[in-house]
Backbone of each chain as ProteinMPNN parsed JSONL, in Angstrom:
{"seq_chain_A": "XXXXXXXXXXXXXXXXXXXXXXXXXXXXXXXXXXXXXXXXXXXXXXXXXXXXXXXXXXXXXXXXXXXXXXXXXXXXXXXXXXXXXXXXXXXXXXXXXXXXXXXXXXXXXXXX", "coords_chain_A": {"N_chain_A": [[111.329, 142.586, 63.676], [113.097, 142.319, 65.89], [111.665, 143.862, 67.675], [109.3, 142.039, 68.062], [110.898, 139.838, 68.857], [111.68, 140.512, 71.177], [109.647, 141.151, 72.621], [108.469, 138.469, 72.873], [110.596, 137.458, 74.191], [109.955, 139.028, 76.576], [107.116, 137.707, 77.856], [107.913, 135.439, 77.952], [109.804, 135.533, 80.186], [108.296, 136.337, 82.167], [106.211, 134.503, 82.487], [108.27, 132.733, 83.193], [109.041, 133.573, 85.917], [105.742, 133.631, 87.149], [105.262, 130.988, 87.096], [107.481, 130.127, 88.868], [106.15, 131.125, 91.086], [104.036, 129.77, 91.043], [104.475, 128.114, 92.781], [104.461, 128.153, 95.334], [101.784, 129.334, 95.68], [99.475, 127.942, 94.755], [97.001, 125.141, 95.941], [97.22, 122.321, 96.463], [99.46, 119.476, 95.724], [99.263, 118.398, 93.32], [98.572, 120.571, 91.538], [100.351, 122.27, 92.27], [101.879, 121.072, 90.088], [101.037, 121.445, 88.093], [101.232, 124.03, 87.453], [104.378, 123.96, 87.493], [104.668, 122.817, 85.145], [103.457, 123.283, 82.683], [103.152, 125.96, 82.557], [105.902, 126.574, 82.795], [106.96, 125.017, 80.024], [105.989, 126.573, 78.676], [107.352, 128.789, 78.708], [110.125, 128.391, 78.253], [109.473, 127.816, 75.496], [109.15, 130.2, 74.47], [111.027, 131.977, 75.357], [112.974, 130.584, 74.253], [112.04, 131.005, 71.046], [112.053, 133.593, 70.758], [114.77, 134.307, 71.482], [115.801, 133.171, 69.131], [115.13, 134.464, 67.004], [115.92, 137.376, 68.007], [118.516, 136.563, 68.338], [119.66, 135.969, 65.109], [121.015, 134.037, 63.334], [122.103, 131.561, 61.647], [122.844, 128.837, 62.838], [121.517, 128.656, 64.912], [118.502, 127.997, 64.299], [118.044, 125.682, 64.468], [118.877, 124.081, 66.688], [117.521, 125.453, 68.263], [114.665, 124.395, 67.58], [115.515, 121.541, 68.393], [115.476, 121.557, 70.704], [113.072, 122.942, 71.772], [111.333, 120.849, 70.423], [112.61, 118.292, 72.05], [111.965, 119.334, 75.208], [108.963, 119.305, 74.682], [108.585, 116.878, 73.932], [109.228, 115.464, 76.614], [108.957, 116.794, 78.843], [105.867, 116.538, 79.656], [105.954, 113.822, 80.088], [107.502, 113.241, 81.906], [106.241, 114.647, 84.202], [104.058, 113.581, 84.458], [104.398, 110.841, 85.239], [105.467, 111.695, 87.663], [103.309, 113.28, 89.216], [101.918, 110.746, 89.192], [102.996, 108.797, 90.699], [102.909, 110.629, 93.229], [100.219, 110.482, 93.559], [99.7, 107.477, 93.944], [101.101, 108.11, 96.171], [99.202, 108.405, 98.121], [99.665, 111.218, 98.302], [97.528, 112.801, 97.855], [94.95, 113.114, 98.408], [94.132, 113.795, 101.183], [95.21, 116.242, 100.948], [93.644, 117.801, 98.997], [90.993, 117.364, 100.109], [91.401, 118.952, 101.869], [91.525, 121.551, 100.253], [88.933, 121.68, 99.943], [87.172, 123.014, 100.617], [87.492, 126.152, 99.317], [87.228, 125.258, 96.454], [85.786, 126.214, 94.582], [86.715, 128.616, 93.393], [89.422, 128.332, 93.08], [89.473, 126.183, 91.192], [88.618, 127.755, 89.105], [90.891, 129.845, 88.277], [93.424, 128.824, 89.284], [93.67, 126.802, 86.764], [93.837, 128.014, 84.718]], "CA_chain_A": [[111.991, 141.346, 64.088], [113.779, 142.897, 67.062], [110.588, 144.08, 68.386], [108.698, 141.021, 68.163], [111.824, 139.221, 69.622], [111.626, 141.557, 72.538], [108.006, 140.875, 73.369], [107.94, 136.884, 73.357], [111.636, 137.461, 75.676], [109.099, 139.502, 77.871], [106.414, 137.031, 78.074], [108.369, 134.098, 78.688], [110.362, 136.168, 81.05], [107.278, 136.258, 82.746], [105.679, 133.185, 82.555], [108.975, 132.214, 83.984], [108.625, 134.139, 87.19], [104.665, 133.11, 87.317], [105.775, 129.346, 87.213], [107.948, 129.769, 89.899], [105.187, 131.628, 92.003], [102.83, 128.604, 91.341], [105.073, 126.488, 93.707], [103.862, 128.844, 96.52], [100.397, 129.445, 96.116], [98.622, 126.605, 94.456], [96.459, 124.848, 97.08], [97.971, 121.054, 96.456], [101.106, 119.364, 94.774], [99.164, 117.818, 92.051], [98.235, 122.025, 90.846], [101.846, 122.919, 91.674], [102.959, 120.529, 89.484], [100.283, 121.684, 86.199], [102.082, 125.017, 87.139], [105.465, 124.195, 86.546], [105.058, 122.014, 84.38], [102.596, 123.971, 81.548], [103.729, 127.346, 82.673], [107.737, 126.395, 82.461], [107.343, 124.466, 79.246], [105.459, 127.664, 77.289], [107.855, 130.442, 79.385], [111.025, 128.253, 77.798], [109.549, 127.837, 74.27], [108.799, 131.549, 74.313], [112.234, 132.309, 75.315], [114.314, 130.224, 72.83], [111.549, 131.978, 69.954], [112.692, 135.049, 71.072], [115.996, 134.448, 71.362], [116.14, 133.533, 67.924], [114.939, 136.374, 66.759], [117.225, 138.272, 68.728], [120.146, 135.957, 67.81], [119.83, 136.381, 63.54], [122.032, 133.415, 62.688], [121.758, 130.317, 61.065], [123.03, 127.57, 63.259], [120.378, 129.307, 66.32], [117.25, 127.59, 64.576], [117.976, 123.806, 64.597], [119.158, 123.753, 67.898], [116.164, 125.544, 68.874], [114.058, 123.53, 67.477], [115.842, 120.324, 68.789], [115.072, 122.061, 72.069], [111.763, 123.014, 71.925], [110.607, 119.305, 70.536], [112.485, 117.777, 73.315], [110.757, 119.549, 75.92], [107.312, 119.017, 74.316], [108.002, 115.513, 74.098], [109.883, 114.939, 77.69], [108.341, 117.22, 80.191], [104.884, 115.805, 80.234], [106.577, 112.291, 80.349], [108.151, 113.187, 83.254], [105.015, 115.368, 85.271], [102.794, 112.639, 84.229], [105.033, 109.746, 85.844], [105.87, 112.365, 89.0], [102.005, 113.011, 89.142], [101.003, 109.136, 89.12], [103.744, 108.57, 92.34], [102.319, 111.228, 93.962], [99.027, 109.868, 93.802], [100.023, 106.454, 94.93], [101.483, 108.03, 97.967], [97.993, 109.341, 98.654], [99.627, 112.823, 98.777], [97.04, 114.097, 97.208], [93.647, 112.747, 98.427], [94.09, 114.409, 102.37], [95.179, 117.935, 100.457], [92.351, 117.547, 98.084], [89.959, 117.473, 100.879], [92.126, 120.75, 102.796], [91.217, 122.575, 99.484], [87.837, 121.768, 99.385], [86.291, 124.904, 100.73], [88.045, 127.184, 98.419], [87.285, 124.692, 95.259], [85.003, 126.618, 92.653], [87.067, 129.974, 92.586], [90.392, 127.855, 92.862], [89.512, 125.726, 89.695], [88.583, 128.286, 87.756], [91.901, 130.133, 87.795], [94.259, 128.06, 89.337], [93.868, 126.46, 85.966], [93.883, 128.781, 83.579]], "C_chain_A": [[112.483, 141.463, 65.525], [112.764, 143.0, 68.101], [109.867, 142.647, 68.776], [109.674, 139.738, 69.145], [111.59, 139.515, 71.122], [110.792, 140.7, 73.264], [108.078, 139.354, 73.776], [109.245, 137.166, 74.369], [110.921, 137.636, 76.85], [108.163, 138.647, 78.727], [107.19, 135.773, 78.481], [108.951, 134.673, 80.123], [109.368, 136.018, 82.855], [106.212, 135.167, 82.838], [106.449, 132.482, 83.376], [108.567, 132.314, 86.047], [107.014, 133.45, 87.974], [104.856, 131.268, 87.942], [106.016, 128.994, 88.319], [106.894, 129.956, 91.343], [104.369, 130.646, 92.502], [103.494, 127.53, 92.234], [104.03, 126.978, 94.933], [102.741, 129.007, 96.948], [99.449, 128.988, 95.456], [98.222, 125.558, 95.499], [97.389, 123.249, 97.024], [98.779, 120.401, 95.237], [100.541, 119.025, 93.556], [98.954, 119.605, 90.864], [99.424, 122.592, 90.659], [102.22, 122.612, 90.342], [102.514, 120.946, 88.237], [101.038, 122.88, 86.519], [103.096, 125.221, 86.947], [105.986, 123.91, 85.679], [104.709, 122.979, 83.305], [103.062, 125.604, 81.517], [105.339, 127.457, 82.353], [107.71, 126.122, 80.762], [107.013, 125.755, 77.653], [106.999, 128.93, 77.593], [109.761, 130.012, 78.371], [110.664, 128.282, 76.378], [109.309, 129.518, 73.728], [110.198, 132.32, 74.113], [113.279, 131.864, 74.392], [113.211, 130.711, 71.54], [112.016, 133.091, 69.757], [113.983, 135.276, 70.944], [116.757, 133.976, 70.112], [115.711, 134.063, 66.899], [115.667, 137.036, 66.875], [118.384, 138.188, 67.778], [120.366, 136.25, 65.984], [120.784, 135.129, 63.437], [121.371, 131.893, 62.051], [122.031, 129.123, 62.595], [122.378, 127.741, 64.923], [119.294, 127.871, 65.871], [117.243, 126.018, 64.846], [117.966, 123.285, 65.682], [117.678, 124.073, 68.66], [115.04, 124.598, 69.051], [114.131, 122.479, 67.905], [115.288, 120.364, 70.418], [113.888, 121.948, 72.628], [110.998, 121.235, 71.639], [111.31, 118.024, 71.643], [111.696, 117.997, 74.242], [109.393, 119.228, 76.018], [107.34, 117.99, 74.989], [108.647, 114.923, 75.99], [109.337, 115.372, 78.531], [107.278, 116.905, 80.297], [105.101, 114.383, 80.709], [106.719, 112.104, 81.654], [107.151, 113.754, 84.503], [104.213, 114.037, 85.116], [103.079, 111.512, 85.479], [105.267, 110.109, 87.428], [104.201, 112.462, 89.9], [101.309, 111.535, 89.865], [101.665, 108.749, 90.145], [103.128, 109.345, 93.158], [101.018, 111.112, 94.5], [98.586, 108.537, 94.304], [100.521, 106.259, 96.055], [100.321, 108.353, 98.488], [98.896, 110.236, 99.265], [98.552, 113.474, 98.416], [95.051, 113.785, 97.966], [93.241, 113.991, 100.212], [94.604, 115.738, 101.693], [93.775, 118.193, 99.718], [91.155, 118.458, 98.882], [90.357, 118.844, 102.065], [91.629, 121.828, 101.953], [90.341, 122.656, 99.226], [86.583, 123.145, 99.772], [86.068, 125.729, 99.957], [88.105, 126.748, 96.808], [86.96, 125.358, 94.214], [85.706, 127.67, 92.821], [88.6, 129.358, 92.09], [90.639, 127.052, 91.584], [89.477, 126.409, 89.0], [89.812, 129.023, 87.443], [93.192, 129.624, 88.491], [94.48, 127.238, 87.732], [94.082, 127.214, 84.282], [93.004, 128.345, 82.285]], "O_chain_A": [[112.174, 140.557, 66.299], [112.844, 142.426, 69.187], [109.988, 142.262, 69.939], [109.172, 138.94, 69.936], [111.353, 138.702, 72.016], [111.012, 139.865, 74.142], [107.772, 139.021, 74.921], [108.899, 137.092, 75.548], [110.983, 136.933, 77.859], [108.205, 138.674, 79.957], [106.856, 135.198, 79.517], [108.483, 134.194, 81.156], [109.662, 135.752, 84.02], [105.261, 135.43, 83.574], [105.955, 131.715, 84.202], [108.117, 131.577, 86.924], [107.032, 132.9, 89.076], [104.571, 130.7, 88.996], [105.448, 128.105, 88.953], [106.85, 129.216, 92.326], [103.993, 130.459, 93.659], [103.128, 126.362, 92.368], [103.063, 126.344, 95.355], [102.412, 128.933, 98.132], [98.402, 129.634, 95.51], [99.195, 125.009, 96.015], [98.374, 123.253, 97.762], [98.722, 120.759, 94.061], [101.23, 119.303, 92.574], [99.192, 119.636, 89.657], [99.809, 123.187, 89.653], [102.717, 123.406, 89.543], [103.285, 120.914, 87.278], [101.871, 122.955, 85.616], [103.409, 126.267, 86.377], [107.086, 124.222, 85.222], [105.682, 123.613, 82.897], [103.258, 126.259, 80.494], [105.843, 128.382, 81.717], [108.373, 126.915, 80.094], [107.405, 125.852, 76.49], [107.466, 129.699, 76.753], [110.481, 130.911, 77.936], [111.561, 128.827, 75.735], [109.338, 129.811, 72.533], [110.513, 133.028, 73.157], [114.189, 132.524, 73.89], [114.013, 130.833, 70.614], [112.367, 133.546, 68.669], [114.414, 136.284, 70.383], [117.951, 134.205, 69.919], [116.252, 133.902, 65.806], [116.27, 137.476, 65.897], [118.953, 138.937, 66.985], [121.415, 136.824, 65.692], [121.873, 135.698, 63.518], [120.23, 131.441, 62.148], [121.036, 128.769, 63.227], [122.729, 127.067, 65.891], [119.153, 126.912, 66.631], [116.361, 125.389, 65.43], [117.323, 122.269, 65.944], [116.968, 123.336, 69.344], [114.565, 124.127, 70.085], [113.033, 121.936, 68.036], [114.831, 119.445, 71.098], [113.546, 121.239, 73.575], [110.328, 120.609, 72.461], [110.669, 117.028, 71.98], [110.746, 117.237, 74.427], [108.755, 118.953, 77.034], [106.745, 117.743, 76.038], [108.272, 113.809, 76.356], [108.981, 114.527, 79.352], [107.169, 116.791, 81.518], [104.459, 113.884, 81.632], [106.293, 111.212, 82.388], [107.295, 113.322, 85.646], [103.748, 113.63, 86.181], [102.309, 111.302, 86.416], [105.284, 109.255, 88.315], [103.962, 111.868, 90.951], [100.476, 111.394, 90.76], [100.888, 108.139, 90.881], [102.639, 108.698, 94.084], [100.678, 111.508, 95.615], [97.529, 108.324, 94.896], [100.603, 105.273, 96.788], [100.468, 108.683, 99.665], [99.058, 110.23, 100.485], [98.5, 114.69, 98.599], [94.147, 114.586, 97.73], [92.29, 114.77, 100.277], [94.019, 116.603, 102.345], [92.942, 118.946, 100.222], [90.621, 119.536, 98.622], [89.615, 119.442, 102.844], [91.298, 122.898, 102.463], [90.109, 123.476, 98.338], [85.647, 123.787, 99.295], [84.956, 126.182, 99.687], [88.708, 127.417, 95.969], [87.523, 125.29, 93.121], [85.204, 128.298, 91.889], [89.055, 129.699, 90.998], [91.695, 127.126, 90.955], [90.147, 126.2, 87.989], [90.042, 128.98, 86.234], [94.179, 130.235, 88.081], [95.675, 127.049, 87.507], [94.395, 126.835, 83.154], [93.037, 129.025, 81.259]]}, "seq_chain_B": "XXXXXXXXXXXXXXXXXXXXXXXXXXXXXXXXXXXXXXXXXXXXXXXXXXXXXXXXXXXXXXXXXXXXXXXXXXXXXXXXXXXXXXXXXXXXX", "coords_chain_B": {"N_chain_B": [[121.191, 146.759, 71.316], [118.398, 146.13, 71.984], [119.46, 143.685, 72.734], [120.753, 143.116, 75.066], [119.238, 144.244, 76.879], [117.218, 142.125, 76.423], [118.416, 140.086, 77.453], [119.108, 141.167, 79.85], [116.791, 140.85, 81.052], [115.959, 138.17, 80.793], [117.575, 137.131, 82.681], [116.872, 138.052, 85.25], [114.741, 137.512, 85.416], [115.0, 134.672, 85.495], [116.465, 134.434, 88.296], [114.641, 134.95, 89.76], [112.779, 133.119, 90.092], [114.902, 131.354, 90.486], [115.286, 131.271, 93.209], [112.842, 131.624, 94.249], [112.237, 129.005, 93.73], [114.085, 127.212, 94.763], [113.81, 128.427, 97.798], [111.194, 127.135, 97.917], [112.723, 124.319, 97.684], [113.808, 123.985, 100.208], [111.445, 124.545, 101.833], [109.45, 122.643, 101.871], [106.06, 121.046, 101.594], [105.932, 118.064, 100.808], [107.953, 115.485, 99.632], [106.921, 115.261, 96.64], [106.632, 117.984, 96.454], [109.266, 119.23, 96.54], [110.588, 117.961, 94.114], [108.502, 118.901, 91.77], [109.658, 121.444, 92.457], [112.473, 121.3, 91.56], [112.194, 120.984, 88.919], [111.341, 123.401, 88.448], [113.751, 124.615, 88.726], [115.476, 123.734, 86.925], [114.347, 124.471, 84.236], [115.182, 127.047, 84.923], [117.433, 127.06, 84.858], [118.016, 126.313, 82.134], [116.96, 128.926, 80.827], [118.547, 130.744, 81.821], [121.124, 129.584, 80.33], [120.136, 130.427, 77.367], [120.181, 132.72, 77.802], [122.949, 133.026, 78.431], [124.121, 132.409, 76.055], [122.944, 134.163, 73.953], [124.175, 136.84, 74.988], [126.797, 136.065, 75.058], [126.863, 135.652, 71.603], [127.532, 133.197, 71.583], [126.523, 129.835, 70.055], [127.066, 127.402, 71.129], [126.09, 127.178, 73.627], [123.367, 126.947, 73.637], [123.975, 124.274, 72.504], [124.633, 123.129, 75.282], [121.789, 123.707, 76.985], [120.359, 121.375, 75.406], [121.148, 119.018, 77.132], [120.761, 119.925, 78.38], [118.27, 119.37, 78.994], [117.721, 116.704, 78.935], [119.079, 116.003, 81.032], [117.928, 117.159, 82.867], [115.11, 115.721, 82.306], [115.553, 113.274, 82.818], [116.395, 112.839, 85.077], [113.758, 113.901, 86.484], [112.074, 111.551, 85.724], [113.483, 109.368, 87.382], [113.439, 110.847, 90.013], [110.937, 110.328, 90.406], [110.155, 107.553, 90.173], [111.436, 106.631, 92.644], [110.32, 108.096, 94.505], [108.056, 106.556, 93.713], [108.83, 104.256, 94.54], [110.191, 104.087, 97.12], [107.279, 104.312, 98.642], [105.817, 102.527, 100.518], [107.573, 102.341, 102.015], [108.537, 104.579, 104.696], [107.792, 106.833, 104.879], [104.749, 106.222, 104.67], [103.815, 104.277, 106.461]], "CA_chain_B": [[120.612, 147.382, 72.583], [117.006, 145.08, 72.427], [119.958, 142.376, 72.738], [121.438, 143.45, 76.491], [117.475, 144.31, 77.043], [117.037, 140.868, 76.753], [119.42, 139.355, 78.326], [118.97, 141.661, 81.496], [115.232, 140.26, 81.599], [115.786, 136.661, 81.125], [118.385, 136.977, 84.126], [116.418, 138.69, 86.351], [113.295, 136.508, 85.744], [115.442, 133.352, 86.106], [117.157, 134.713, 89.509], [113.774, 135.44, 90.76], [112.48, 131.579, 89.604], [115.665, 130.339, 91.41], [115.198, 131.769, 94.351], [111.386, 131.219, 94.403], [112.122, 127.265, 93.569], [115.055, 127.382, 96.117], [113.433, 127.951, 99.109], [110.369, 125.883, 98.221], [113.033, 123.231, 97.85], [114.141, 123.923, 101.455], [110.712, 123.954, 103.104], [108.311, 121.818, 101.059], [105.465, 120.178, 102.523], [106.307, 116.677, 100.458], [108.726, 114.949, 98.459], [106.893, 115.546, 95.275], [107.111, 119.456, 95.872], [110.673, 118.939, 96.2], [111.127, 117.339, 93.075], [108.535, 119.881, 90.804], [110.745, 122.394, 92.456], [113.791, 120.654, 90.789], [111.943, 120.994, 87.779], [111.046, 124.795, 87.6], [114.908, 125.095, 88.58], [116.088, 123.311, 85.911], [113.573, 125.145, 83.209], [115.37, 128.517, 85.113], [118.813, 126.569, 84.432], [117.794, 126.418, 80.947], [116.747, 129.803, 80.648], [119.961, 130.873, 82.127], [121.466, 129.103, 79.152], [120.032, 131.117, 76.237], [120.399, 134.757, 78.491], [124.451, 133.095, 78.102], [124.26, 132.496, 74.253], [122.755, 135.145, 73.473], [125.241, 138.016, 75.429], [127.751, 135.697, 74.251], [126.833, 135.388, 70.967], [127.951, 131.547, 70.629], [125.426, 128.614, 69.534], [127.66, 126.325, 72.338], [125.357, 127.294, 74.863], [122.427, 125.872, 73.372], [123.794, 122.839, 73.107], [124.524, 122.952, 76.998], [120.783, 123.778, 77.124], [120.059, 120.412, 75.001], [122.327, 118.709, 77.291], [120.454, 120.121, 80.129], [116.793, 119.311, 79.093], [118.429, 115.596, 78.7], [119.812, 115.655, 81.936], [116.139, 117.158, 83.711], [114.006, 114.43, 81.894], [115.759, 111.536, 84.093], [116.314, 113.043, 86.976], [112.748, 113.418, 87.045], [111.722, 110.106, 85.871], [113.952, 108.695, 88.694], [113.416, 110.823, 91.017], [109.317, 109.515, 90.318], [110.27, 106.275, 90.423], [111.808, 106.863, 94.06], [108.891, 107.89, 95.047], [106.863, 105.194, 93.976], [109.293, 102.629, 95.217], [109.75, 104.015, 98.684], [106.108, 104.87, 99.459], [105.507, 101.81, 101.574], [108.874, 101.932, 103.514], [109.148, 105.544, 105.713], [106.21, 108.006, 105.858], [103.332, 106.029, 104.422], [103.459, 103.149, 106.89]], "C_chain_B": [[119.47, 146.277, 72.875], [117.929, 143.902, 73.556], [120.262, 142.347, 74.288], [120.172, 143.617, 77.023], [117.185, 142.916, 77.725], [117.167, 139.85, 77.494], [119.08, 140.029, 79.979], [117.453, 140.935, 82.148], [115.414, 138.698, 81.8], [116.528, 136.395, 82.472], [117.512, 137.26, 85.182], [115.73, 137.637, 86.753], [114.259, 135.095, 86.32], [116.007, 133.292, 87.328], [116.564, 134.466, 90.276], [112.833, 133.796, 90.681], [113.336, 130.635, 90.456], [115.157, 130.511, 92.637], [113.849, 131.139, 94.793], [111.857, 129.731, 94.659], [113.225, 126.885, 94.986], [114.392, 127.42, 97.562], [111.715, 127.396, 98.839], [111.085, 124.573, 98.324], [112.946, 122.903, 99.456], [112.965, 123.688, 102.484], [109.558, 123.789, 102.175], [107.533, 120.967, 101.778], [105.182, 118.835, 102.123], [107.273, 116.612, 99.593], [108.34, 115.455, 96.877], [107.219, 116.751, 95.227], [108.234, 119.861, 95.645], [111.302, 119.054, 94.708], [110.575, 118.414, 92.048], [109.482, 121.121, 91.221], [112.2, 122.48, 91.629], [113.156, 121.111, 89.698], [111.814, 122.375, 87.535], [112.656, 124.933, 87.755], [115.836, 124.504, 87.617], [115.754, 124.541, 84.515], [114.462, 127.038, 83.862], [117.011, 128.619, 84.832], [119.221, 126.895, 82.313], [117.518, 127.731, 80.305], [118.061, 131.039, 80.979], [121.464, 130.756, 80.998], [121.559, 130.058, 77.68], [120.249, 132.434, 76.799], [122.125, 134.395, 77.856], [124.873, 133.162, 76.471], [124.131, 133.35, 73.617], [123.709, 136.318, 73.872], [126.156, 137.493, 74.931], [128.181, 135.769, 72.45], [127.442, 133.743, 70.636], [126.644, 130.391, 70.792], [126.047, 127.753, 70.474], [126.69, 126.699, 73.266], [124.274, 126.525, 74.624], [122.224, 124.62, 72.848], [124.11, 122.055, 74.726], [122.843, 122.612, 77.269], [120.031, 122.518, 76.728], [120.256, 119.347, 75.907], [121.454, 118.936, 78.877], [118.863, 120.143, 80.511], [116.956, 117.947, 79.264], [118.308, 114.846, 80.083], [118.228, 115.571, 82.893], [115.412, 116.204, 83.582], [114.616, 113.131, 82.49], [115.936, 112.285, 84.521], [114.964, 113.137, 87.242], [111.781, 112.484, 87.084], [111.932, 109.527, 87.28], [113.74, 109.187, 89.217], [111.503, 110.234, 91.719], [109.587, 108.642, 90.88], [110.723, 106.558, 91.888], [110.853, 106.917, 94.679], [108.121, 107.088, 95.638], [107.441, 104.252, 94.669], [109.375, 102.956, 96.738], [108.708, 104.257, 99.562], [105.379, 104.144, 100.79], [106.429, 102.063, 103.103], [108.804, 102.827, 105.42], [107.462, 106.051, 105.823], [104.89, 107.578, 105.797], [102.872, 105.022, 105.217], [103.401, 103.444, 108.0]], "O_chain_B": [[119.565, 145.579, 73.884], [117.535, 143.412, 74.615], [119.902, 141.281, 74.786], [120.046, 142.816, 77.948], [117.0, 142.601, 78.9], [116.414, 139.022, 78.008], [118.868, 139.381, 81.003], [117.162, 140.623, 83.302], [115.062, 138.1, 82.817], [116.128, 135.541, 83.263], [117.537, 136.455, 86.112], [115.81, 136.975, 87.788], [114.143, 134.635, 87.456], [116.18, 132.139, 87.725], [116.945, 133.961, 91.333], [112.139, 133.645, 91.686], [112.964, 129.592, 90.993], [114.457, 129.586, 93.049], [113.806, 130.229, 95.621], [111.835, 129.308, 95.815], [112.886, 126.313, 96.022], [114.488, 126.477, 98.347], [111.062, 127.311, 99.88], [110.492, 123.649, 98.88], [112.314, 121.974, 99.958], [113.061, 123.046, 103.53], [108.841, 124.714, 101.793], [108.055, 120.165, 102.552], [104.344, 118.224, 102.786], [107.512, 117.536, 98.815], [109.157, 115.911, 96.077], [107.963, 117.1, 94.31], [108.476, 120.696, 94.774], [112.131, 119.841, 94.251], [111.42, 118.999, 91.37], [110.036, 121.754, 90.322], [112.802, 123.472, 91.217], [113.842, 122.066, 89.333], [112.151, 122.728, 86.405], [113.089, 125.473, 86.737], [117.006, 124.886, 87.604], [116.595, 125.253, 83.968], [114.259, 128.059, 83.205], [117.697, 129.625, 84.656], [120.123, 127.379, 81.63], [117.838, 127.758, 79.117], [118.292, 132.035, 80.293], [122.438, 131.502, 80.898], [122.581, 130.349, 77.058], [120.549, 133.3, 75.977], [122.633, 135.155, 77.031], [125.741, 133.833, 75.913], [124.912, 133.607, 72.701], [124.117, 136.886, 72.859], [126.723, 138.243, 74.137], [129.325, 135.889, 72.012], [127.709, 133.312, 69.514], [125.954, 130.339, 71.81], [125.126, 126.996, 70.781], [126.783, 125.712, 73.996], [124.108, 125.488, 75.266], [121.193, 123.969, 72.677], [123.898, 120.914, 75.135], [122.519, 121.499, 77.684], [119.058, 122.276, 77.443], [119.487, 118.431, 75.62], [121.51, 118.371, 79.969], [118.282, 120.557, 81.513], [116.05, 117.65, 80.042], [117.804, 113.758, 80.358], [117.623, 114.614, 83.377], [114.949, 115.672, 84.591], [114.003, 112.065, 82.541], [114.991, 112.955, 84.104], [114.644, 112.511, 88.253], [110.896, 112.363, 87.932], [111.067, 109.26, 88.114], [113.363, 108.367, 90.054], [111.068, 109.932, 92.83], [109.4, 108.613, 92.096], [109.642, 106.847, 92.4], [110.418, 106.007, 95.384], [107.678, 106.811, 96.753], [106.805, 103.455, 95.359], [108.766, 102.268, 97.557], [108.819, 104.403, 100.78], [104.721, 104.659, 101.694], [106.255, 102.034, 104.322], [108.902, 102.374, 106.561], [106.468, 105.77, 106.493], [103.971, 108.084, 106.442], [101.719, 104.639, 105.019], [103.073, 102.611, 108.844]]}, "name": "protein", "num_of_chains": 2, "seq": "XXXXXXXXXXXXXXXXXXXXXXXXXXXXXXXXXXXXXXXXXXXXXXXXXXXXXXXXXXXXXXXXXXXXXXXXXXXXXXXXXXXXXXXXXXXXXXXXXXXXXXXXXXXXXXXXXXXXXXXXXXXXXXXXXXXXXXXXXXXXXXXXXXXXXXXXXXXXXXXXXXXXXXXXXXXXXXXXXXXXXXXXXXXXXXXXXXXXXXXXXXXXX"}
């Protein structure tokens, strides 16, 4: 239990960190944003799994859970809507075409 | 012991998340990066949260954390909407 607790702490831990990385070196905002969005939303459900594990109590899992299905349901809501402005500013069409050099190795793991 | 383990990792990672998101806030090359920046620092706010509940041992924290996924999901609606509504006014015209 402990162990297994551990490990998803680790991995989110790290997913966290990753997340933040993807602000920095993802070629344009619309890639940042699949990275903090998809990378944040696993690195927090990883971390409240873990942490109740850790925690052993009763009144841990509900909350968790209330947690985790917010997130699900709110943070794409909100990337999606941030996303669709961003694309009506044409921010993204003049980056687009900055990243197009570096496209086929950048899709394949920029996206995971 | 795992438990202080734990806790020392989620801190670290979330320090190193602020920081990261932090100075992309400061020199971002648009508004939107701005704003997902807001967003990983919220998700490092939140993570911040359960490192406190857990060393603490009290369940009050994660309803801060509820409280503070709540709070993230409009601010980044609106700060969208901002966006969209001022795109004509300043830099796009």
């Amino acid at each position: 239990m402990n162990t297994i607790g551990l490990l998803l702490i680790v991995l989110g831990a790290a997913l966290l960190v990753i997340a933040a990385l993807g602000l920095w070196t993802l070629p344009d905002a619309l890639a940042r944003q699949h990275a903090a969005t998809k990378a944040g939303t696993l690195s927090l459900a990883l971390l409240l799994l873990g942490a109740g594990l850790l925690a052993e109590s009763e009144g841990w899992w509900w909350r968790i859970g209330v947690v985790i299905v917010l997130l699900v349901c709110t943070l794409p809501v909100a990337s999606h809507m941030l996303a669709r402005a961003a694309a009506r500013r044409g921010l993204t069409p003049r980056q687009i075409a900055e990243a197009q050099p570096m496209e086929p190795p950048a899709a394949g793991d920029g996206e995971r | 012991m795992s438990l202080s383990v734990a806790v020392l990792l989620i801190v670290a990672a979330a320090m190193l998340a602020l920081v990261l998101a932090i100075a992309r806030m400061l020199k971002a090359p648009s508004v939107a990066d701005r704003i997902i920046a807001l967003d990983v620092l919220l998700s490092a706010a939140i993570a911040l949260c359960i490192a406190a509940g857990l060393s603490s041992g009290r369940v009050l924290f994660m309803d801060v954390a509820i409280g503070l996924a709540l709070v993230g999901f409009v601010a980044t609606i609106v700060w969208a909407r901002v966006v969209d509504r001022s795109g004509d006014a300043e830099e796009h015209a």
